[in-house]
N, C-alpha and C positions, 0 to 999 in steps of 0.2 A: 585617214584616221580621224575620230571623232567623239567629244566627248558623248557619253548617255546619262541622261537624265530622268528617273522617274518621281512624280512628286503626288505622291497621296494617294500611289495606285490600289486601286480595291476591284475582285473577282468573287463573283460569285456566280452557283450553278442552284438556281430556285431560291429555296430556303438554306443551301447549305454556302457557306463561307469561308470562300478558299483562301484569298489574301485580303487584308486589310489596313489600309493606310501606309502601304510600303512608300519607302523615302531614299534614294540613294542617288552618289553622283561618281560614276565609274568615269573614269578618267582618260584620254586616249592612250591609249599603249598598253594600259593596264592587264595584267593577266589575273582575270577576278574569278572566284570560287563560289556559286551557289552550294550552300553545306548545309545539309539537315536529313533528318529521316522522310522513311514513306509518306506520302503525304502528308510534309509541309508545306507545299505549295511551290517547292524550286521549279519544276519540270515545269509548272505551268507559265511561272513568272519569266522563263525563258520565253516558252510559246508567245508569251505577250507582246514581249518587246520584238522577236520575230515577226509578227502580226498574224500569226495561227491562232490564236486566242483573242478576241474581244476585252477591251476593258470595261470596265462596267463604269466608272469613276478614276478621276485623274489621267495626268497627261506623262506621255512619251516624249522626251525630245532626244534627237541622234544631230549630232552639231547642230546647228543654229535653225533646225525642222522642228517641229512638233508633226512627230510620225504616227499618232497613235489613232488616225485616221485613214491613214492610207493604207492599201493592202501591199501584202509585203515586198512583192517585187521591185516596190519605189523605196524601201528602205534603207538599202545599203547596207544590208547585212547577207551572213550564207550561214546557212544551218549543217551541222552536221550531228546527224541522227544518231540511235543506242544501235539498230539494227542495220546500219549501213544503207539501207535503202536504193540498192545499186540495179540496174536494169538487166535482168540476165541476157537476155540475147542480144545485148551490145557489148563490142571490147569495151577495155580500160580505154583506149583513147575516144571514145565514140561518150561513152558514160560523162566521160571529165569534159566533152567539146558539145554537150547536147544543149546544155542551158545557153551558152554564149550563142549559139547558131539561133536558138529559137530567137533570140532578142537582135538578130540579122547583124553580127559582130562580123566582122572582113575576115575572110579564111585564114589568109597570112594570120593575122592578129592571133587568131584560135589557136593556130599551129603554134606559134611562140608561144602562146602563155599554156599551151599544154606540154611541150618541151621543157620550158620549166619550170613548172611542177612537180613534173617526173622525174628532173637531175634534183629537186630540191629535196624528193620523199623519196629517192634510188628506187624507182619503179618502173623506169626505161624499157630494161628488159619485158614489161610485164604489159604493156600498151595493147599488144593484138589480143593477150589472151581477154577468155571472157571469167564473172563472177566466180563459175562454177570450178576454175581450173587455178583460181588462187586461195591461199590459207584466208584464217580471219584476220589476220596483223595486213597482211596486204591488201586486204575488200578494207580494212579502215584506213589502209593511207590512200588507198582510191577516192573514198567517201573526201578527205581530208583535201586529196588534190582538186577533186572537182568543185569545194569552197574554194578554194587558192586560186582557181583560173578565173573567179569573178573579179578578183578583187577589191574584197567588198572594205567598208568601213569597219566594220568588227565580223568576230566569228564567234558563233553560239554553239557550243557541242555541250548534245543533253545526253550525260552519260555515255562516252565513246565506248569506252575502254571496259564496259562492265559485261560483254560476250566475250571477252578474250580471256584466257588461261592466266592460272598465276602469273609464272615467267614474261608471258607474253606482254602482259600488264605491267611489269616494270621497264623494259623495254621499251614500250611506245611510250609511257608517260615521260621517260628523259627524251624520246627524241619530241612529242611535243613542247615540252622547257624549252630544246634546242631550235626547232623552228619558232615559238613566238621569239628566243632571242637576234634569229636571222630577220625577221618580217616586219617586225614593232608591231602589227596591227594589236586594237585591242580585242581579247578575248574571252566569253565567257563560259566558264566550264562548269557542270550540273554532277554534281556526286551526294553520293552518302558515302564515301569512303574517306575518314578523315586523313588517311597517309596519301592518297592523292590529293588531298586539299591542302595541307601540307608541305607538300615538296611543289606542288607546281605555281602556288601563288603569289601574286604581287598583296593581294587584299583577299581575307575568306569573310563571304557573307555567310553568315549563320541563320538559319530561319528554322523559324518552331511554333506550330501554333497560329498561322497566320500570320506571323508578325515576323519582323528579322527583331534578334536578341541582340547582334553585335557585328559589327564591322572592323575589321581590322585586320592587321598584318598575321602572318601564323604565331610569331611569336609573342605580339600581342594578347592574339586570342588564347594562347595556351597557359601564358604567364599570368596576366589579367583576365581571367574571365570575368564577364559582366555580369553573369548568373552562375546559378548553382545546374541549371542546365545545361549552360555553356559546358562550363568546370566539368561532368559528369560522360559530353557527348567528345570531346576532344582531348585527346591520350589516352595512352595503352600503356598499362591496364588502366583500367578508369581513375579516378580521382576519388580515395576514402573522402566517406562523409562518417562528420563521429558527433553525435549529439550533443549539446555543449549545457554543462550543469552549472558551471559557476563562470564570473568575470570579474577582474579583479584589473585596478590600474597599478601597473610598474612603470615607473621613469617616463610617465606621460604615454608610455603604450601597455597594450590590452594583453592582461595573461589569462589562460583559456583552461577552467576545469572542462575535461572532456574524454572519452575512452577510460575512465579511472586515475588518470595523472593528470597533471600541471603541464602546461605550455606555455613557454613567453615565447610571443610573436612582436613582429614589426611593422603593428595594426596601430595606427596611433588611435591614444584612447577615445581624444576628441570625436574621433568618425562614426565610432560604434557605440550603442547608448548600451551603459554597464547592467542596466537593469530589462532590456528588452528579452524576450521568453520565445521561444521558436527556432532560438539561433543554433546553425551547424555551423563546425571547424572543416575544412576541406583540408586536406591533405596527399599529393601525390604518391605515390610509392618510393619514388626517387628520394621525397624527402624524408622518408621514414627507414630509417636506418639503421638494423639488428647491433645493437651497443649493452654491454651486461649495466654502464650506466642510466642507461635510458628509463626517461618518467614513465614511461609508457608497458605498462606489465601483462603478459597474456601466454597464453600455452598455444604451440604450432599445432595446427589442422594440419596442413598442405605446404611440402616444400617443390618448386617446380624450378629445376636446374636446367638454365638455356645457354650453357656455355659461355657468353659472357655477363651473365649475372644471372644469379639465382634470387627469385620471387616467395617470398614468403606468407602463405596464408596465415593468420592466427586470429585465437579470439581473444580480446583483450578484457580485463579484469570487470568493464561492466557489461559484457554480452557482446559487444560490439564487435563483428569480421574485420579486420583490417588485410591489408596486403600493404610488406615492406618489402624491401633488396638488403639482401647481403653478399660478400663476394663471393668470384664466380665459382671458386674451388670451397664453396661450404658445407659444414659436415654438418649443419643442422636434420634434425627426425621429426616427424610428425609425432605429437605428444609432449614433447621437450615443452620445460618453461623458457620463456624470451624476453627478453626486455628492449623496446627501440628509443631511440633519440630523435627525436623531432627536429628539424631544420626551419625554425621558428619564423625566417625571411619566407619560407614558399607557401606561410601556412595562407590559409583561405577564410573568410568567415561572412555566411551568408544568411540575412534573415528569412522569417517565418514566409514571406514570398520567394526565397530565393535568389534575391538581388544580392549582389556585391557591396561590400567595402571594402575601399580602395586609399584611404586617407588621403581623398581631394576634397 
């Protein structure tokens, strides 16, 4: 295992500019999340540090190398692919022992570290068949094993898990938790799906626009967002955003005209300037909570009962859509007036670019 370091890496293809000035320091052991939508540049930023991709500017290091010169099979990584990339007229054991044999590994040696692999991903059974004779969950713990018999310094999976079925999809994602917690090595995993990034990370990178927005823990990233992008692309349902008309300082923190009511938050006032124009209040749903006290006044569009909590669309008193929760057994209608309570600790407030206040 080994830390990776990138420092100022920038990609580009002609005129157009994929990544720019990316900086991070993933940690050994670490289980890290590439998180952003379609071309933000995750898929590639893997390729890179694989060495499928060229850098154009900035340096690679995987422990104490600067790799971003050599091609990848001196890197000490294993890729595992979206489409399995598996070689049909070879078995499972032939597919998983083909890399180690081309680099003249000792048979014995092969034969162990494909043995376990196969007790490590219960694919034993499945060694003789070929591609065609297994589901998709088992061609990706194939793909998976045949990373595992290099034993490389980290593992790169761009997108595993996004050919597989719902079901099938929560499934593999707890048994990979379970293997990086058997193996340590570190790993990086490439989604746009934020409940895989989620559940499976030590740290999710966020990236948007070229750039990464923020690094951090899940809970982190979902408590704290660093932007209003962050906030927007991380939880379900999204994070309300509500125009903010007025600011006003209470007890040295920030109370928020917005939506048509008053909000006192746990924004100290110091961080946020009372007079700045652009600014939006974020608010999750979780903290928006159908109360007949509530500052917050508007008539239901959409109520969506999911069994353990019902989501409440409404539009509230200055045009604004919001979505709140109320509990699971609610008899609210669409039409009805409503009134919600803001949970003042979760609120959000981000300015005319989007940035966070955080009162550091």
């Amino acid at each position: 295992m080994a830390d990776i370091v990138l420092r100022d890496v920038s990609k580009s293809y002609g005129a157009v500019q994929v990544l720019d000035g990316v900086n991070m320091h993933i940690r050994s052991g670490e289980f890290i999340v590439f998180l952003g939508p379609s071309g933000c540049g995750k898929s590639t930023l893997l390729r890179m540090i694989a060495g499928l991709e060229a850098v154009n500017s900035g340096e690679i290091h995987i422990g104490e190398r600067r790799v971003d010169q050599l091609p990848p099979n001196q890197r000490g990584v294993a890729m595992v692919f979206q489409n399995y990339a598996l070689y049909p007229h070879m078995s499972v054991r032939q597919n998983m022992s083909f890399g180690l044999e081309n680099v003249g590994t000792d048979k014995a040696e092969i034969a162990r570290r494909v043995e376990d692999a196969a007790r490590m991903l219960e694919i034993g059974p499945l060694l003789d068949r070929r591609p065609a004779q297994l589901s998709g969950g088992q061609r990706q713990r194939v793909a998976i094993g045949r990373a595992i018999v290099r034993e490389p310094e980290a593992f790169l999976l761009d997108e595993p898990l996004s050919n597989l079925d719902a079901g099938l999809r929560v499934r593999t994602r707890v048994e990979l938790a379970q293997l990086h917690q058997r193996i340590g090595t570190t790993m990086i995993f490439v989604t746009h799906d934020q409940t895989e990034a989620m559940t499976l990370a030590s740290r999710i990178v966020v990236l948007n626009n070229r750039r990464v927005e923020q690094i951090g823990t899940p809970m982190e990233v979902y408590s704290r967002p660093a932007s209003r992008f962050v906030a927007a692309f991380v939880g379900s349902p999204a994070m309300n955003f509500l125009p903010v008309t007025g600011l006003s300082e209470e007890g040295g923190l920030v109370r928020v005209e917005a939506g048509g009511g008053s909000i006192a938050t746990t924004i100290p006032a110091a961080t946020a300037p009372l007079m700045a124009e652009g600014l939006t209040l974020g608010v999750r749903p979780q903290a928006l909570r159908v109360d007949g006290n509530g500052t917050l006044k508007g008539r239901i569009a959409l109520v969506e009962r999911l069994g353990d909590r019902t989501l409440v669309h409404a539009t509230l008193a200055d045009g604004t859509l919001a979505i709140g929760e109320d509990a699971d057994k609610s008899t609210l209608e669409a039409g009805q007036d409503i009134a919600f309570a803001v949970d003042g600790a979760a609120a959000h407030l981000f300015d005319a670019e989007g940035a966070a206040y955080h009162g550091e």
